[in-house]
C-alpha positions as CSV (number, residue, x, y, z in Angstrom):
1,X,-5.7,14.0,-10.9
2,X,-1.9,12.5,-10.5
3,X,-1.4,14.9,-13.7
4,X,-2.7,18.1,-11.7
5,X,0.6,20.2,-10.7
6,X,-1.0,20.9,-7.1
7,X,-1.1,16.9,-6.9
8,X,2.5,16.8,-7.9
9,X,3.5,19.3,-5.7
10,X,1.8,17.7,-2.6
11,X,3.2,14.3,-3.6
12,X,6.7,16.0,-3.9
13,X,6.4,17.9,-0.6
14,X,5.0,14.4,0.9
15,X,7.6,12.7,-0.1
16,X,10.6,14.8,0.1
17,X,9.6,16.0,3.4
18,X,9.4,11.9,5.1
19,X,6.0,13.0,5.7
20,X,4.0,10.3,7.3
21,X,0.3,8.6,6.8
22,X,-1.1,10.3,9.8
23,X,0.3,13.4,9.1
24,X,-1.2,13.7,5.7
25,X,-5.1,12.5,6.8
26,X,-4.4,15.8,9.1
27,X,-3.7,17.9,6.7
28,X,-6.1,20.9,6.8
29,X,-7.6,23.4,4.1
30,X,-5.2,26.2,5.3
31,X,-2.2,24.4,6.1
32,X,-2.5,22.8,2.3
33,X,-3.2,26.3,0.7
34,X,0.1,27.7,2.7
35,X,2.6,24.3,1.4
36,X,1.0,24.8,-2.3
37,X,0.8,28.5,-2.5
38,X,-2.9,28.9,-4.0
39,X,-6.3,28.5,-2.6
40,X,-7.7,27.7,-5.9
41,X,-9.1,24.5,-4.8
42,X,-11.9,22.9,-3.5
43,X,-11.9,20.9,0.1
44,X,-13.0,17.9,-2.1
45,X,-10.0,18.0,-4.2
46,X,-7.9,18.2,-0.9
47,X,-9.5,15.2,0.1
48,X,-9.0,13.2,-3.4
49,X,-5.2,14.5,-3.4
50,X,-4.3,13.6,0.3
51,X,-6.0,9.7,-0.6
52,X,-3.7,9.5,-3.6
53,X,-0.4,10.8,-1.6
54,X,-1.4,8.4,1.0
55,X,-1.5,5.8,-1.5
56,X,1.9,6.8,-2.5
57,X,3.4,7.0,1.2
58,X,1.9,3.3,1.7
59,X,3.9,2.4,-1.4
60,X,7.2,4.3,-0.3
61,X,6.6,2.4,3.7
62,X,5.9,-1.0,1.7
63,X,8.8,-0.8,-0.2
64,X,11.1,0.6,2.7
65,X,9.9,-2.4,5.0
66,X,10.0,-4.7,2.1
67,X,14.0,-3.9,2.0
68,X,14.2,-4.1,5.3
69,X,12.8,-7.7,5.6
70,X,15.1,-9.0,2.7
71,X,18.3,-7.2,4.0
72,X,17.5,-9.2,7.5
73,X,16.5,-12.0,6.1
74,X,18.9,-12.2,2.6
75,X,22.0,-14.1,4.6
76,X,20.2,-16.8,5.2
77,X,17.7,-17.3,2.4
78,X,20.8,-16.8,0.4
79,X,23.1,-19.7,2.6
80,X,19.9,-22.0,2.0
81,X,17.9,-21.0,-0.9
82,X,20.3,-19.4,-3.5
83,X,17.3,-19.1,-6.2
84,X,14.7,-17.3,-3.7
85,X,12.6,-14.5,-4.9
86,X,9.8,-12.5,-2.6
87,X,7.2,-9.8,-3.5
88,X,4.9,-7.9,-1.3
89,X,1.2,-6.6,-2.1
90,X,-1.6,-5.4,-0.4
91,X,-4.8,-6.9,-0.3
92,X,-7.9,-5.5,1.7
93,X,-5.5,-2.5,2.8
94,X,-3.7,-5.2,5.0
95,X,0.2,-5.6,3.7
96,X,2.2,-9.4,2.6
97,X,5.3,-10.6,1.7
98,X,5.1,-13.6,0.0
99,X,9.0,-15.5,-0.4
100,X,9.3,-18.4,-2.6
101,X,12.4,-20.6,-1.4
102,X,12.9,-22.0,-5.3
103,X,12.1,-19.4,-7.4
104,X,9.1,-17.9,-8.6
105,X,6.5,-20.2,-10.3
């Protein structure tokens, strides 16, 4: 499906548009036929698109608050831990940053 142009196009429209989570789980059958032009769809491939643009959005809000937390954080770690590294995940659809204070292992 992330190959399907109406998938690309949602995801484009998604994410050009700082469209948000909520806002996407919302979307309707109608309102999704008017942003991609065509009806030629099914309301089960809405519903398979809209979970993989929310997947995306997740990943665009991780990595925005990810950037957030290492410009807050970066004067310090970098006054006190000049070889510090973090990464964030995801793990039962609940967010983490992990920050290792000597470099990664």
């Amino acid at each position: 499906m992330n190959n399907h142009p109406f998938y690309k196009k949602l995801k484009q429209i998604a994410l050009g548009g700082n469209y948000g989570i909520e806002q996407v789980r919302r979307l309707r059958f109608n309102q999704a036929a008017d942003l991609l032009g065509s009806r030629d769809f099914t309301v089960t491939f809405l519903n398979n698109m809209k979970r993989g643009v929310i997947v995306s959005l997740r990943n665009r809000d991780d990595n925005a608050n990810m950037e957030q937390l290492k410009q807050t954080a970066k004067a310090w770690l970098d006054a006190n831990f000049p070889d510090w590294e973090a990464e964030r995940g995801r793990e039962g659809g609940k967010p983490y940053v992990t920050i290792w204070l000597e470099g990664r292992p």
